[in-house]
py3Dmol code that shows the C-alpha trace and the ligand (Angstrom):
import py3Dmol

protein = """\
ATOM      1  CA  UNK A   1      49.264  41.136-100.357  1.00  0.00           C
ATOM      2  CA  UNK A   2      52.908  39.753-100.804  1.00  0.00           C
ATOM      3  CA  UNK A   3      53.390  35.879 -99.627  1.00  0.00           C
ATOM      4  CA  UNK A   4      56.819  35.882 -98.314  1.00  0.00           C
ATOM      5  CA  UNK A   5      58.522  32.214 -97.460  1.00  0.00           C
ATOM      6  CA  UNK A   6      61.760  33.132 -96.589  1.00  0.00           C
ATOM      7  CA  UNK A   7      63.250  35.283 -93.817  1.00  0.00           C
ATOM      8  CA  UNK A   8      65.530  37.235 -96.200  1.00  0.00           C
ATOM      9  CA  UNK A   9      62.745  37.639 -98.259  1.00  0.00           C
ATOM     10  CA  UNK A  10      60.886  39.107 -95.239  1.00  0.00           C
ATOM     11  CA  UNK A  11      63.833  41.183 -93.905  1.00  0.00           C
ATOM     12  CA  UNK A  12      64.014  42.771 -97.683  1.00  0.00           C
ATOM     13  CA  UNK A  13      60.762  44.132 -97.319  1.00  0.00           C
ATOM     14  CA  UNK A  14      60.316  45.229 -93.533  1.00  0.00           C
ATOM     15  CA  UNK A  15      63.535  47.202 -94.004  1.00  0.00           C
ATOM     16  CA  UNK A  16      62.285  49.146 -96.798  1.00  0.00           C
ATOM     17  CA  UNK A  17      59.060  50.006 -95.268  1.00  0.00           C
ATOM     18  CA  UNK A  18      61.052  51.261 -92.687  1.00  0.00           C
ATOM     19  CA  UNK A  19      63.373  53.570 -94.991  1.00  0.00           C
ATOM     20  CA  UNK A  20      60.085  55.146 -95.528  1.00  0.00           C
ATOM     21  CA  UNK A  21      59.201  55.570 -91.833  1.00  0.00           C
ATOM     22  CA  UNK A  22      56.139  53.313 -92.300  1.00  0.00           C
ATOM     23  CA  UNK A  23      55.223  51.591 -88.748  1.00  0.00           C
ATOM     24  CA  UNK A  24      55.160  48.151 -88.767  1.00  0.00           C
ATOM     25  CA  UNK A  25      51.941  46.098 -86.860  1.00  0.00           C
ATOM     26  CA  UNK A  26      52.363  42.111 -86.212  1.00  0.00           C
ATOM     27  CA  UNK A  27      49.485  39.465 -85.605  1.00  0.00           C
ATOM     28  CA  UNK A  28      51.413  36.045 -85.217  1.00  0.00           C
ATOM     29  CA  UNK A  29      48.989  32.854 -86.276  1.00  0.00           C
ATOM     30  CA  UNK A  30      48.791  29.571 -86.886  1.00  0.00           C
ATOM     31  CA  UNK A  31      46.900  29.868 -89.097  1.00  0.00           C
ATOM     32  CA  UNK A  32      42.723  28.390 -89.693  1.00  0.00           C
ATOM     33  CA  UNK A  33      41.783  32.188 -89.452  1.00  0.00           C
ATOM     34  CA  UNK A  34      38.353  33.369 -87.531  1.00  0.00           C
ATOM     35  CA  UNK A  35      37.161  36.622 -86.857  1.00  0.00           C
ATOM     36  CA  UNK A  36      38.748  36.337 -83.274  1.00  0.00           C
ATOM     37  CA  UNK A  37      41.971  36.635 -85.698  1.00  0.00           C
ATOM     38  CA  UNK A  38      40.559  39.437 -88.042  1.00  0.00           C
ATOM     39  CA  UNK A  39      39.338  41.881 -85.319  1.00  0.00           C
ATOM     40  CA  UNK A  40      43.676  41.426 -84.313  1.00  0.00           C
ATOM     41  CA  UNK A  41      44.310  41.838 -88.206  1.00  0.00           C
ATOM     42  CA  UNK A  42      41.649  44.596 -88.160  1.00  0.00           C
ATOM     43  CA  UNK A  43      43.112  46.754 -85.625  1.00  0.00           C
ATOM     44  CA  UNK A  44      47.136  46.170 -86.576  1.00  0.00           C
ATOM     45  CA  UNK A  45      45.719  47.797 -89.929  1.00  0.00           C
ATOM     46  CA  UNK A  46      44.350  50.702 -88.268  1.00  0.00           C
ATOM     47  CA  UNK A  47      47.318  51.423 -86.376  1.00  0.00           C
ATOM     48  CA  UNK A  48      49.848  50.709 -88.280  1.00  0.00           C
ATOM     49  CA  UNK A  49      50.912  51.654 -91.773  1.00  0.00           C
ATOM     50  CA  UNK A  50      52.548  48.207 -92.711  1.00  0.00           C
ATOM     51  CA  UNK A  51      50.086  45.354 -91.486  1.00  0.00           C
ATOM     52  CA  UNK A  52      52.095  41.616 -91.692  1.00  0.00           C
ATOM     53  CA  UNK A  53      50.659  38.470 -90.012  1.00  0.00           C
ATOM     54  CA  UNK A  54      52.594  35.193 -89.781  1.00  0.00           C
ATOM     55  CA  UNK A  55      51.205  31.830 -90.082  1.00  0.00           C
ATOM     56  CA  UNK A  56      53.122  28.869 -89.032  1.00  0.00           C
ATOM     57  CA  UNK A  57      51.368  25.778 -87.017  1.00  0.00           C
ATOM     58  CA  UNK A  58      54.661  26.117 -84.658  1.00  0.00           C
ATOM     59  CA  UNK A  59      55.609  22.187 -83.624  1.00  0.00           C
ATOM     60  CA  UNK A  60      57.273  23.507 -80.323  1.00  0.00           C
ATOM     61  CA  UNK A  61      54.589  24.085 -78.350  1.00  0.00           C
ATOM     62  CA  UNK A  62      52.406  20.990 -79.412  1.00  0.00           C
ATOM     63  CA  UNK A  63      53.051  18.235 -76.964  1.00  0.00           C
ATOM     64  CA  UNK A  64      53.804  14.235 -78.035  1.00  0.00           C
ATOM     65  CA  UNK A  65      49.927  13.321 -77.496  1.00  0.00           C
ATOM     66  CA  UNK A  66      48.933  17.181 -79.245  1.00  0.00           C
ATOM     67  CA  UNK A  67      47.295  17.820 -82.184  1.00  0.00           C
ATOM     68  CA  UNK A  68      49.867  19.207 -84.114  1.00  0.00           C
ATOM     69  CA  UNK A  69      49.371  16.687 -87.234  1.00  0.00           C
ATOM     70  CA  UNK A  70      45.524  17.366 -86.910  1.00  0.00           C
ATOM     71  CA  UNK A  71      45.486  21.033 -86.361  1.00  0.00           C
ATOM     72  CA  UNK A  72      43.210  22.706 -89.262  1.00  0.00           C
ATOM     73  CA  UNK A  73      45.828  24.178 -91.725  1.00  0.00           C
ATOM     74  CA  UNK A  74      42.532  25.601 -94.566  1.00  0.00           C
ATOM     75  CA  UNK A  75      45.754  27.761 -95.934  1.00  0.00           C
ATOM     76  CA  UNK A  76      43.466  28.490 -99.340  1.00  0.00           C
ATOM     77  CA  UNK A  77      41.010  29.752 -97.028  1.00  0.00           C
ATOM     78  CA  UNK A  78      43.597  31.917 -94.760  1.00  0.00           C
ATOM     79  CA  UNK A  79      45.269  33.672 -98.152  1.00  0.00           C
ATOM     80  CA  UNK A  80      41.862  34.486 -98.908  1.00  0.00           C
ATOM     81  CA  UNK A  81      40.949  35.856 -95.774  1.00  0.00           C
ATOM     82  CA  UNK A  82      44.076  37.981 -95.496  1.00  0.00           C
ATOM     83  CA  UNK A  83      44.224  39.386 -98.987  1.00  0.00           C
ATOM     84  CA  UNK A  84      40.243  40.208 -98.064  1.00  0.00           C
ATOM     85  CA  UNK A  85      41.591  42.454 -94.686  1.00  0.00           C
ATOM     86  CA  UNK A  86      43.833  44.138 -96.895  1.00  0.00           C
ATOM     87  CA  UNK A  87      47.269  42.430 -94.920  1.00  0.00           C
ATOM     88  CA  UNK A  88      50.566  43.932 -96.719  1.00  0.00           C
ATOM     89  CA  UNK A  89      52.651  40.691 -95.780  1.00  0.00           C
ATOM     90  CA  UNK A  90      52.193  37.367 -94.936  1.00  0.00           C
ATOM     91  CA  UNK A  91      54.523  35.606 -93.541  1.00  0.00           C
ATOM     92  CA  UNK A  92      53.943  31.936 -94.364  1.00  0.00           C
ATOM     93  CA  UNK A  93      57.974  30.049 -93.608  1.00  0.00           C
ATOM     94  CA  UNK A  94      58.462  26.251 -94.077  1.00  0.00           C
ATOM     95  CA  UNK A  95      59.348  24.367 -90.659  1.00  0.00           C
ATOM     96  CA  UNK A  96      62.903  24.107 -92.347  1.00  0.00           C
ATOM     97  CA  UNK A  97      63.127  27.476 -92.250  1.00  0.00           C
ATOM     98  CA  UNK A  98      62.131  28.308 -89.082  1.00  0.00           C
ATOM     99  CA  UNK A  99      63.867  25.571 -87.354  1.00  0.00           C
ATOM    100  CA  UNK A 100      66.924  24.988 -89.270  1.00  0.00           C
ATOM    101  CA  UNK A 101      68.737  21.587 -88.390  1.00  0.00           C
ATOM    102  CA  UNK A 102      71.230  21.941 -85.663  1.00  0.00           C
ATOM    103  CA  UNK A 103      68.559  25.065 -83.946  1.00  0.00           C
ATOM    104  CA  UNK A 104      69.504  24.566 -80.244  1.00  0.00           C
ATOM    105  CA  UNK A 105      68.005  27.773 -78.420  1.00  0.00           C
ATOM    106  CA  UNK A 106      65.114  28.015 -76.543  1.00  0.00           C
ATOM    107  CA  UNK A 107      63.145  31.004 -74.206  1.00  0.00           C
ATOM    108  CA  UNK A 108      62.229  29.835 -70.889  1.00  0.00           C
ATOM    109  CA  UNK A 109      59.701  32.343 -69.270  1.00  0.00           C
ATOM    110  CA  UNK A 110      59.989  31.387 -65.530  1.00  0.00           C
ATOM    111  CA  UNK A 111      57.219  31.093 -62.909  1.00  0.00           C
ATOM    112  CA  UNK A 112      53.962  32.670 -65.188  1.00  0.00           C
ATOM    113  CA  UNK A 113      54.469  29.408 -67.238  1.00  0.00           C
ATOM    114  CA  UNK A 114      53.891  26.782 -63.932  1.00  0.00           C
ATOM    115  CA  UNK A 115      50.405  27.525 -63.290  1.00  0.00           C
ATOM    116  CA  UNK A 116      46.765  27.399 -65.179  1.00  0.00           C
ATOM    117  CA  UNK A 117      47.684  26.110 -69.114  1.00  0.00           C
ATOM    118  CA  UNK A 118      52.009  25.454 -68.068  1.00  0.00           C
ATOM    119  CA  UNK A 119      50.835  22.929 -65.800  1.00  0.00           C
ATOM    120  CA  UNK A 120      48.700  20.386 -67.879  1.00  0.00           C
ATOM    121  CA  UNK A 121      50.983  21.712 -71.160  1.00  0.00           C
ATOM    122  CA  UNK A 122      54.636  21.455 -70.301  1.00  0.00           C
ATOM    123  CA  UNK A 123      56.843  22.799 -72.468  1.00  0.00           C
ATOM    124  CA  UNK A 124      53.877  24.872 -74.048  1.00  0.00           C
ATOM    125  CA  UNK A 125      54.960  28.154 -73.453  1.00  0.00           C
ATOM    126  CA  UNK A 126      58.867  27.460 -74.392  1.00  0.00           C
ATOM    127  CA  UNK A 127      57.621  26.375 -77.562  1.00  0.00           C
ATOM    128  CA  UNK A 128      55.187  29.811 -77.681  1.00  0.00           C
ATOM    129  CA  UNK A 129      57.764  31.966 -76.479  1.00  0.00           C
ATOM    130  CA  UNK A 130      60.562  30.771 -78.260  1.00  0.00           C
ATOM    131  CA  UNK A 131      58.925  31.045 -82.183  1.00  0.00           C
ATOM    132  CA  UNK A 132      57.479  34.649 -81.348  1.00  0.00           C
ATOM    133  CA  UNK A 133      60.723  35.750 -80.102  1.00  0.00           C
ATOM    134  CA  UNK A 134      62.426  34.398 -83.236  1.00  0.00           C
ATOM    135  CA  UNK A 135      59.311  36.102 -84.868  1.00  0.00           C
ATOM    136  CA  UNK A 136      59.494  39.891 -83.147  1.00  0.00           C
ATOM    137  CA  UNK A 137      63.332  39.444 -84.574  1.00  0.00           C
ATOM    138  CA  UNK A 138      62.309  39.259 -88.100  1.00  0.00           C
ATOM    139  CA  UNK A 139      59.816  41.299 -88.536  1.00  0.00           C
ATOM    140  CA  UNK A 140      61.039  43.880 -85.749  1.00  0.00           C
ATOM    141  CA  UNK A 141      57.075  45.123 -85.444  1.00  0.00           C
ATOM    142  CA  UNK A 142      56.927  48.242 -83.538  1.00  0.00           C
ATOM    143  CA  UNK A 143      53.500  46.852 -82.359  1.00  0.00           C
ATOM    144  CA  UNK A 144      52.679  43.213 -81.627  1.00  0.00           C
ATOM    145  CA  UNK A 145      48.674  42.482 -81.442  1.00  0.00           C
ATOM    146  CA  UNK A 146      47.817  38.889 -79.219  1.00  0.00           C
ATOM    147  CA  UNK A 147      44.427  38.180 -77.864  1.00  0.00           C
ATOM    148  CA  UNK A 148      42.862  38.286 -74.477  1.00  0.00           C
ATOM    149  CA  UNK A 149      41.298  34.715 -74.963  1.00  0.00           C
ATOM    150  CA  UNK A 150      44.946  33.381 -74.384  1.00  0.00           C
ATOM    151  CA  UNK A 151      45.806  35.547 -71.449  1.00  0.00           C
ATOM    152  CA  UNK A 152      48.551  33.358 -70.065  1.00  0.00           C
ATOM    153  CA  UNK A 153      50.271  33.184 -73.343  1.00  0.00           C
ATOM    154  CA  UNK A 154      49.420  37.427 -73.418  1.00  0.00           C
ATOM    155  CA  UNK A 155      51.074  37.792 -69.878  1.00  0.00           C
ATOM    156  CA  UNK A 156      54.215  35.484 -71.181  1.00  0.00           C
ATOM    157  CA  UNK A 157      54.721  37.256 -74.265  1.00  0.00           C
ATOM    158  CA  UNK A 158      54.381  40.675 -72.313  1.00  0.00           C
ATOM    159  CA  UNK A 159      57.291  39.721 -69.902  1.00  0.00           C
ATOM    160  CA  UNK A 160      59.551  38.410 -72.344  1.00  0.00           C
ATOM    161  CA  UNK A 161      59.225  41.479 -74.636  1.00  0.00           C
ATOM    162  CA  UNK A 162      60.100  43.383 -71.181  1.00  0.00           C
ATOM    163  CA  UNK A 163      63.042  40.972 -70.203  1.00  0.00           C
ATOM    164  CA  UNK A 164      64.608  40.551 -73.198  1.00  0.00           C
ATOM    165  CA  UNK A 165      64.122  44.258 -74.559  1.00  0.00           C
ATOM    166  CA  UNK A 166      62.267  43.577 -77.812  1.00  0.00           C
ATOM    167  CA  UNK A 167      61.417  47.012 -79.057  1.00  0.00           C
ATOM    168  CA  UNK A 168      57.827  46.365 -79.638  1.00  0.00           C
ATOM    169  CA  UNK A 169      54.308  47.564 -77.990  1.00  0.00           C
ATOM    170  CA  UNK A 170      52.507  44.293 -77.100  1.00  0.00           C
ATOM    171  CA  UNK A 171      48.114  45.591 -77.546  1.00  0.00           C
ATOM    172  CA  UNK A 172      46.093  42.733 -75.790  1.00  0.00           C
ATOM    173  CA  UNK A 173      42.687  42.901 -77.635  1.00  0.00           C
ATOM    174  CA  UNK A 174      39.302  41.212 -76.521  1.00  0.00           C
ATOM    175  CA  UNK A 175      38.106  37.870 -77.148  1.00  0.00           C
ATOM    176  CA  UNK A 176      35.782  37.317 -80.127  1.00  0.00           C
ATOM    177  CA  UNK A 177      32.799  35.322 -79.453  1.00  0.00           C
ATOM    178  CA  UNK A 178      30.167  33.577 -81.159  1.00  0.00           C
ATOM    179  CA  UNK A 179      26.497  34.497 -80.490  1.00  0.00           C
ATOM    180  CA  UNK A 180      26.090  32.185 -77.656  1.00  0.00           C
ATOM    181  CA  UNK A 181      29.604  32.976 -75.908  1.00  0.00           C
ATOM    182  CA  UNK A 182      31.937  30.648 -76.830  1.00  0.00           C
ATOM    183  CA  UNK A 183      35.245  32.215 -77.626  1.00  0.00           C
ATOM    184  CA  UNK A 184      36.379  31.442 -80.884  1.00  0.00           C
ATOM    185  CA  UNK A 185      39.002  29.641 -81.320  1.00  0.00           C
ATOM    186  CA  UNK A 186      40.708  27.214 -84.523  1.00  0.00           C
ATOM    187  CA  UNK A 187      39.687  24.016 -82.264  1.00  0.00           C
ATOM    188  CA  UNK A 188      36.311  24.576 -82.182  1.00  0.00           C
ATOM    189  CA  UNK A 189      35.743  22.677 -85.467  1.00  0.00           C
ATOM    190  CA  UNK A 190      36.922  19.588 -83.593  1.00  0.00           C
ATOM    191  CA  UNK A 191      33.244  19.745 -81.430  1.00  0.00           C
ATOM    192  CA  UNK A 192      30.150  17.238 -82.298  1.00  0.00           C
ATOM    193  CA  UNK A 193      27.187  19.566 -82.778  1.00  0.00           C
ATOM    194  CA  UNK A 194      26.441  18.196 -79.073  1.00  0.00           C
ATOM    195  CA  UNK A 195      29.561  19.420 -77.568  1.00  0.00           C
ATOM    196  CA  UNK A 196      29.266  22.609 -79.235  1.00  0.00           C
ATOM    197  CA  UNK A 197      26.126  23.451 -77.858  1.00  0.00           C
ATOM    198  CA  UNK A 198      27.617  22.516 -74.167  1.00  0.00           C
ATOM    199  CA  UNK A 199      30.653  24.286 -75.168  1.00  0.00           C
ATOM    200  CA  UNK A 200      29.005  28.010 -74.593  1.00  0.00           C
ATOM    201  CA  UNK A 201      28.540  26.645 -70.674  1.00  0.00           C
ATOM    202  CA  UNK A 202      32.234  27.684 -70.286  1.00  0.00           C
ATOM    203  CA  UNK A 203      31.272  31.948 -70.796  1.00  0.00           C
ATOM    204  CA  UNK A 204      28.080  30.995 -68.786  1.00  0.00           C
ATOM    205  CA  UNK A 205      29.845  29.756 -65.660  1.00  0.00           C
ATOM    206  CA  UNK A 206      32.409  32.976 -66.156  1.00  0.00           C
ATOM    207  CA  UNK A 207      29.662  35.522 -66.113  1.00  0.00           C
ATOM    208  CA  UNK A 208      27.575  33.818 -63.330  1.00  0.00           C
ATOM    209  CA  UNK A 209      30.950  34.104 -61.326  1.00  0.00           C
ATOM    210  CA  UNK A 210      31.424  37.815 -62.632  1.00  0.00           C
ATOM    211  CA  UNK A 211      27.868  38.669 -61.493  1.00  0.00           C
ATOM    212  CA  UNK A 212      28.626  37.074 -58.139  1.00  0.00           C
ATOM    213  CA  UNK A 213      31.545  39.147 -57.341  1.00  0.00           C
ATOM    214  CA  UNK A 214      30.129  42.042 -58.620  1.00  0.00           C
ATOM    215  CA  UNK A 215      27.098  41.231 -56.155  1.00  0.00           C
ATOM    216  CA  UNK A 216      30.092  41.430 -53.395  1.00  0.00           C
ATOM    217  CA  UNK A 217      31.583  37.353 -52.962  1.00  0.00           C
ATOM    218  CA  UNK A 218      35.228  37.941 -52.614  1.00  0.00           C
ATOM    219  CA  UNK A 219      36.065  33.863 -52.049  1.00  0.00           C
ATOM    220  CA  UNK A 220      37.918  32.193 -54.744  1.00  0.00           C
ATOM    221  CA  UNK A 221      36.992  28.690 -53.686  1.00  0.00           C
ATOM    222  CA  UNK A 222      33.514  29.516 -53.576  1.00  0.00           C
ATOM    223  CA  UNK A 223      33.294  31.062 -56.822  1.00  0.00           C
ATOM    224  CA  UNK A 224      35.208  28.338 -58.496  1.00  0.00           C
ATOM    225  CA  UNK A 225      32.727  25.545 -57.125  1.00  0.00           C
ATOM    226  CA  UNK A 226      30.144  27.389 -58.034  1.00  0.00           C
ATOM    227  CA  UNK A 227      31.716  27.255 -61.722  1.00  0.00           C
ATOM    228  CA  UNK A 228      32.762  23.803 -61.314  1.00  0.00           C
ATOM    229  CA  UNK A 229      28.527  22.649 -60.362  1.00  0.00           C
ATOM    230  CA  UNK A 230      27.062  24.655 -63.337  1.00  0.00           C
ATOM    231  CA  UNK A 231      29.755  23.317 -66.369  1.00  0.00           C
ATOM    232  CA  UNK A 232      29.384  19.865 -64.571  1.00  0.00           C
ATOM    233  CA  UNK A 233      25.757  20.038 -64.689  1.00  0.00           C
ATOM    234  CA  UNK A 234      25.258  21.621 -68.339  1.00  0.00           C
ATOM    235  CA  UNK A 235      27.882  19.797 -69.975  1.00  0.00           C
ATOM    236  CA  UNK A 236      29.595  16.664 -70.418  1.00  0.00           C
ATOM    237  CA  UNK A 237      32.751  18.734 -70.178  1.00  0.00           C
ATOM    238  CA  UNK A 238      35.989  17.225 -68.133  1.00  0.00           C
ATOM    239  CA  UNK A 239      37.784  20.349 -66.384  1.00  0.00           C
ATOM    240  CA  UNK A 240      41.376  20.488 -66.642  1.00  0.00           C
ATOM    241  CA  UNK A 241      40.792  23.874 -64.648  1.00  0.00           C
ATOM    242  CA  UNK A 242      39.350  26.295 -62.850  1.00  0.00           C
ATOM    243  CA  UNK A 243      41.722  29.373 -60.987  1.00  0.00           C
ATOM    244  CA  UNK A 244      41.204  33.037 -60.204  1.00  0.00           C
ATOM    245  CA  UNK A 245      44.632  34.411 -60.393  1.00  0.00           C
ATOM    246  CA  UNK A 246      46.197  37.927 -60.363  1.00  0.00           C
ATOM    247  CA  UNK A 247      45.928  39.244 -63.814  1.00  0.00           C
ATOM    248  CA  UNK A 248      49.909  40.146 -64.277  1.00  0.00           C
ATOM    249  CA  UNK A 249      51.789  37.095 -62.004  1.00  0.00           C
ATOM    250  CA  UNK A 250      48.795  34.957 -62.356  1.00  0.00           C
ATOM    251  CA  UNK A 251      49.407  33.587 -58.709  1.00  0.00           C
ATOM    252  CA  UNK A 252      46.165  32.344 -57.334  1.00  0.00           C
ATOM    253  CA  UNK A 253      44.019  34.762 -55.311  1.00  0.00           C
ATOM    254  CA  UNK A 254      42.404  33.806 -51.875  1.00  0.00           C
ATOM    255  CA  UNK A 255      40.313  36.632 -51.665  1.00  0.00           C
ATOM    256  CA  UNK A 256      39.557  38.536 -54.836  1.00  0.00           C
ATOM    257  CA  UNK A 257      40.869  41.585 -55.615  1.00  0.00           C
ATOM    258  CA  UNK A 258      42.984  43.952 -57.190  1.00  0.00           C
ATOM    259  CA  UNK A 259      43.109  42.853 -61.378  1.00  0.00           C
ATOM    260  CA  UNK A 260      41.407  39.264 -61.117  1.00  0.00           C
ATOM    261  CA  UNK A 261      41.706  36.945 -64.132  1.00  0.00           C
ATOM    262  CA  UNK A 262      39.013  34.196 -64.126  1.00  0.00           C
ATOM    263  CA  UNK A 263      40.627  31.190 -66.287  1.00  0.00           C
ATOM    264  CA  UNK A 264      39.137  27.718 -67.579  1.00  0.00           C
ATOM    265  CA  UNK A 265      40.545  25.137 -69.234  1.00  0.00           C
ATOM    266  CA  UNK A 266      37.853  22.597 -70.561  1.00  0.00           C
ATOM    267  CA  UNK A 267      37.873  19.200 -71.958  1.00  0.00           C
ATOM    268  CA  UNK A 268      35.423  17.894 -74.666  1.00  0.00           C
ATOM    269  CA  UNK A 269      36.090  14.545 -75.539  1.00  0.00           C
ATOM    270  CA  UNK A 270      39.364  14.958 -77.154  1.00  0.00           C
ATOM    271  CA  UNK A 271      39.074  19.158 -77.703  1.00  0.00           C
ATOM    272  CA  UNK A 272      40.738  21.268 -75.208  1.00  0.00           C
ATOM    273  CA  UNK A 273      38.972  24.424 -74.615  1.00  0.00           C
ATOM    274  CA  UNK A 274      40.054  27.520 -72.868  1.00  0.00           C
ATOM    275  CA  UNK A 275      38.421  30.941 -71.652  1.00  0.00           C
ATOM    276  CA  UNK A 276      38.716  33.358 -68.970  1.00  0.00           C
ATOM    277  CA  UNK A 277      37.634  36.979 -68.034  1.00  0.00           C
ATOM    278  CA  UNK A 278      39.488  39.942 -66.270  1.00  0.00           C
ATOM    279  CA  UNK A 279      38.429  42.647 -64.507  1.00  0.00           C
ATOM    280  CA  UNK A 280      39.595  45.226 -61.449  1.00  0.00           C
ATOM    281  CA  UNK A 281      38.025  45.288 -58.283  1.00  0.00           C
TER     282      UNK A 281
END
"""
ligand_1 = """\
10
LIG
O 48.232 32.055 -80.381
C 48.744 31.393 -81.317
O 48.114 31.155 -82.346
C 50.173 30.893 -81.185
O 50.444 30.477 -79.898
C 51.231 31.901 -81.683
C 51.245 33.166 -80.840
C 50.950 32.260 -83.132
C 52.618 31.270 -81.607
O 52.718 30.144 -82.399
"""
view = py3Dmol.view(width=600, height=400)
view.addModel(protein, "pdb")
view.setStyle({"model": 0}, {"cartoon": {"style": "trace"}})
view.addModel(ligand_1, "xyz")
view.setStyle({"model": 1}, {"stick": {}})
view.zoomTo()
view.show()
């Protein structure tokens, strides 16, 4: 695995993979690697014959009261890991050098941003969709792999790479989860053992909601306070959220149908959790 700091230094080698007509797979991180990452890692190996991740704790899309000085950064750990899935580049670039003084551009993703994580995170998704757009330009992957477990971030990226014309395919792969159903996720070292053990409440609630509409309940009020009693009553959990939304313009649903994306957004103590499933009817 080559550790490459510098964009030139990155450029160098995409372009001559691509002399050789080698394709070119992308998993952007932050870094504090779990296997919700690998299976990503995994699968831009399979498909691809040049696999490059990128790990950079991006300070754009942390907010002033975010944990962007706290956020795990085990980055002995992560070269491990990466050298272990057999990654051809990693991308690891100073904050300098991704945002050089006097950097004055930002991407604005309209509308998909104001709802479900955009509303209690402003300025979230500029700061997402800005660094993987500067991202998809230098390493111009010709496939970009982002998981399901941040769908609104997925549906962002997805309709900038269609606005803006990035040549890349953007593969939305399936959240990893831990035996009990929580998603994984780089926060969930922040949880007390007590809080961790609530935590797997959040894919409970989802799948009691799944089975409901599945059973033929087609109200999106009644399935989200029927979410809302069981996390409130098995955990000591704040919600931030609870929405069924349209899986591609994520406006909120009345009556469920069509692609429905069930999203949470769940507060313990200081650790903001999210989760959500999708699925047509
Ligand atoms: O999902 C993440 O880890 C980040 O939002 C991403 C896509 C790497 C951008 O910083």
């Amino acid at each position: 695995m080559r550790i490459v700091r510098t964009v030139k230094s990155l450029r160098a080698c995409i372009k001559k993979a691509k002399s050789r007509h080698q394709t070119v797979g992308f998993v952007p991180t932050m870094g504090a690697l779990h296997d919700g990452h690998l299976s990503l890692i995994r699968r831009c190996r399979k498909e691809n014959d040049l696999a490059v991740i990128s790990l950079f704790v991006n300070p754009k899309q942390f907010g002033p009261q975010e944990d962007f000085a706290a956020y795990p950064r085990p980055e002995k750990k992560d070269k491990l890991l990466a050298k272990k899935e057999k990654i051809d580049i990693m991308f690891y670039p100073s904050g300098k050098e991704m945002y050089p003084s006097g950097f004055l551009t930002t991407i604005e993703v309209e509308r998909l941003t104001e709802h479900l994580c955009g509303a209690a995170r402003p300025g979230h998704f500029r700061g997402v969709a800005t660094v993987v757009g500067k991202l998809l330009n230098m390493v111009a992957p010709d496939r970009l792999y982002l998981g399901q477990k941040y769908a609104q971030q997925a549906a962002v990226i997805t309709q900038m790479v269609k606005d803006l014309n990035f040549p890349v395919t953007v593969k939305v792969c399936p959240t990893v989860r831990e035996p009990d159903g929580l998603a994984m996720s780089s926060r969930n070292v922040y949880l007390s053992a007590r809080q961790r053990q609530e935590a797997a409440v959040l894919f409970r609630s989802l799948q009691q909601a799944k089975k409901e509409i599945l059973s033929g309940e087609r109200r999106a009020s009644h399935v989200v306070r029927r979410m809302r009693q069981t996390i409130k009553t098995h955990s000591s959990g704040t919600i931030d959220y609870i929405a069924c939304v349209n899986a591609d313009s994520l406006i909120p649903l009345e009556q469920l149908t069509g692609d429905v994306l069930i999203a949470l957004a769940v507060k313990f103590g200081r650790t903001r959790l999210i989760d959500n499933i999708c699925f047509h009817l």
